[in-house]
C-alpha positions in Angstrom: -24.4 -11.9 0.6 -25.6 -15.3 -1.1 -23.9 -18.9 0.0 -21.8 -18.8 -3.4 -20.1 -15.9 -1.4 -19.0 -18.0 1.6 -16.7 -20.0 -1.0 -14.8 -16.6 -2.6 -11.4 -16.4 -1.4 -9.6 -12.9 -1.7 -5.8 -12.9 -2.3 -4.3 -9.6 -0.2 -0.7 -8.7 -0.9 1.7 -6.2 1.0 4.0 -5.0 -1.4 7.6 -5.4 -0.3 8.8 -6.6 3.0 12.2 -7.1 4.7 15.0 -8.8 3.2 18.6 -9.6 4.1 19.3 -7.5 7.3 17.5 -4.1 5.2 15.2 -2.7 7.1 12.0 -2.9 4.0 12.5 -2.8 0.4 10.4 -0.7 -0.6 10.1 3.1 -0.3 10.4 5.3 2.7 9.7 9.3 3.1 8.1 11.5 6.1 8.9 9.0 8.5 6.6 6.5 7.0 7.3 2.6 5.6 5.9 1.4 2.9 6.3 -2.0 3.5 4.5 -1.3 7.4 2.4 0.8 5.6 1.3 -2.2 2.8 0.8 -4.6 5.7 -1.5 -2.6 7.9 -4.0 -1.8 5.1 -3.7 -5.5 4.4 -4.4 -7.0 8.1 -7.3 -4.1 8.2 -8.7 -4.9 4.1 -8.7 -8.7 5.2 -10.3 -8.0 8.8 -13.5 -6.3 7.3 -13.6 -8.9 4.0 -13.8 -12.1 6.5 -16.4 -10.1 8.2 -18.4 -10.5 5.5 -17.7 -13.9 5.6 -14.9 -14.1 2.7 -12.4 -15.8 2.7 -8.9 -14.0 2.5 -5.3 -15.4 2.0 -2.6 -12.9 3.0 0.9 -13.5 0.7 3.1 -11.6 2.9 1.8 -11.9 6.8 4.4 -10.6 8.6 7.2 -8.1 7.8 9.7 -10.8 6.0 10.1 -10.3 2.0 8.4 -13.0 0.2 9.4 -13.7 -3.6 7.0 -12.2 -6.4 6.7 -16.0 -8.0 5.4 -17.0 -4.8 3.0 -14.6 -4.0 1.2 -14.9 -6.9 1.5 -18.9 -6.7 0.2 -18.8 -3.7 -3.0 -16.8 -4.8 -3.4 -19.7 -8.0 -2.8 -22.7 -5.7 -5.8 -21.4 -3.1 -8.0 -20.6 -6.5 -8.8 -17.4 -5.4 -11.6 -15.2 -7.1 -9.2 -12.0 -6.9 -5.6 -11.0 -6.6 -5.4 -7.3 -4.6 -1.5 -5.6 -3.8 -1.3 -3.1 -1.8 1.5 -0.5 -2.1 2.2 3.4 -0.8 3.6 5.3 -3.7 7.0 7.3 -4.3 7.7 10.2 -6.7 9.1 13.9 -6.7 7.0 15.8 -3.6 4.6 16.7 -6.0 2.9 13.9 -6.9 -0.2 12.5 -4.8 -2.7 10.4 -5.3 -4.5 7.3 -5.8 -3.4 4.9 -8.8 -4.2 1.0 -9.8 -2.1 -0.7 -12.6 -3.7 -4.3 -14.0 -1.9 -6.5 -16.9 -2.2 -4.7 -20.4 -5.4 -5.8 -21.9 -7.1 -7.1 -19.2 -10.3 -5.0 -19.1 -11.9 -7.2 -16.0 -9.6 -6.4 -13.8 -9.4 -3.0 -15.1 -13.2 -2.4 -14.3 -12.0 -3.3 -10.4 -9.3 -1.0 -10.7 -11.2 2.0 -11.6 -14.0 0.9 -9.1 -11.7 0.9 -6.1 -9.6 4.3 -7.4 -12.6 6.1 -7.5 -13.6 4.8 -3.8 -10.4 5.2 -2.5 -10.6 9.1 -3.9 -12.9 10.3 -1.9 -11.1 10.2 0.8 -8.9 13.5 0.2 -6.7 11.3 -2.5 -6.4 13.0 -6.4 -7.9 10.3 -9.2 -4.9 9.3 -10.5 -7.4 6.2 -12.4 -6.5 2.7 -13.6 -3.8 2.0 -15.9 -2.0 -1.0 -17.5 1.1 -1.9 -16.1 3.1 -1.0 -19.5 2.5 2.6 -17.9 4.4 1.6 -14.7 8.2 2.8 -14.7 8.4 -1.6 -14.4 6.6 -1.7 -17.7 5.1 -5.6 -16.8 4.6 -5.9 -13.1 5.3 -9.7 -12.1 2.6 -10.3 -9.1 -0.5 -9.1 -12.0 1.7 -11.3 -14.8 1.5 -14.2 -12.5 -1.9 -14.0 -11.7 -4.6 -12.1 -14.2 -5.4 -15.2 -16.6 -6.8 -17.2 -13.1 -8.6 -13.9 -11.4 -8.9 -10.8 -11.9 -5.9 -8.7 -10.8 -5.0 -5.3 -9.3 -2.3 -4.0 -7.9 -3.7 -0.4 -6.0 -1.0 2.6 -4.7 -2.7 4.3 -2.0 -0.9 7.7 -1.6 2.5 8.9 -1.9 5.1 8.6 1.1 6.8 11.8 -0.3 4.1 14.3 -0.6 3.6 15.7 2.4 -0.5 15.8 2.0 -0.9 12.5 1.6 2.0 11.4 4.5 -0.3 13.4 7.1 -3.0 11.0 5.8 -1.6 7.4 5.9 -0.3 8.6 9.3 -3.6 9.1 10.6 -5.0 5.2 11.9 -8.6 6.1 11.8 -8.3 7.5 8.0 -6.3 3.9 7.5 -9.5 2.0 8.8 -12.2 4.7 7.2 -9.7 3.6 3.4 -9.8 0.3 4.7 -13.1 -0.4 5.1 -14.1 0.8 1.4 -11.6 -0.7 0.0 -13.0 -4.6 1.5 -17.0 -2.8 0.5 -15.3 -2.1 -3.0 -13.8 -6.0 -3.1 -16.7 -7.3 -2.3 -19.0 -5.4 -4.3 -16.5 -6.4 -6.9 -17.4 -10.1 -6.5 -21.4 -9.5 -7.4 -20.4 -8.8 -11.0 
């Protein structure tokens, strides 16, 4: 790491949160959260990028919902060098894997995206590969939208909650960290280009 690194700062976002009395907003299968699930891989992604000596902001640090315009506002205002959410997948039982979705046409970010996919799937995760968002069921997700003309800009599904393969896996902590901790090498490595 060079002293140009010690003035990156990394936006992490955990997708979702809690809003209005509801428990999380995003999805739930197999006894697992995704919004817990989101925040966890965020607290352990930031923990091993600042020990690198990046800096990280964290959008949503706690379980409480925070607005899409905010999050990505946030990520603008602090200048950061990279946009990253985090989110645990949900679709019929059979689906698994590892995904990343960056605004349509934005092959920078799309680079990352692929990068970290292919990391993240060798860990017992199917390539499921980078796509634009205009492949997402949301068709333009508003937290890349917000942020992918200031920094580059990925938005990463780690798993599916309702396949049972990959629920044994995010409910195994030391698989978490071992994700983790390629994930922040991947981010970094991301930042030498």
């Amino acid at each position: 790491m060079n002293a140009k690194d010690n003035n990156r700062i990394i936006a992490l976002d955990a997708g979702h949160g809690a809003n209005r009395g509801l428990h999380h907003t995003g999805c739930a299968a197999n006894g697992l959260v995704e919004d817990e699930l989101a925040l966890d891989f965020v607290i352990r992604i930031g923990h091993n990028i600042r020990l690198a000596g990046i800096k990280t902001i964290v959008t949503r640090p706690d379980s409480r919902l925070v607005t899409l315009e905010s999050r990505g506002k946030k990520a603008v205002e602090a200048d950061c060098d990279l946009f990253v959410s985090i989110h645990i997948n949900a679709g019929p039982a059979t689906a698994n894997g590892v995904e990343a979705f960056v605004a349509e046409g934005d092959r920078r970010s799309y680079a990352i995206a692929q990068q970290l996919v292919n990391r993240l799937a060798k860990h017992d995760l199917r390539n499921r590969g980078a796509k634009w968002d205009s492949q997402s069921q949301y068709s333009r997700l508003r937290v890349l939208r917000d942020t992918y003309r200031y920094m580059p800009s990925v938005l990463l599904e780690i798993g599916f909650l309702t396949n049972s393969h990959d629920a044994a896996l995010l409910k195994d902590k030391y698989w978490r960290q071992r994700v983790s901790i390629d994930t922040a090498e991947g981010i970094i490595a991301s930042l030498a280009k």
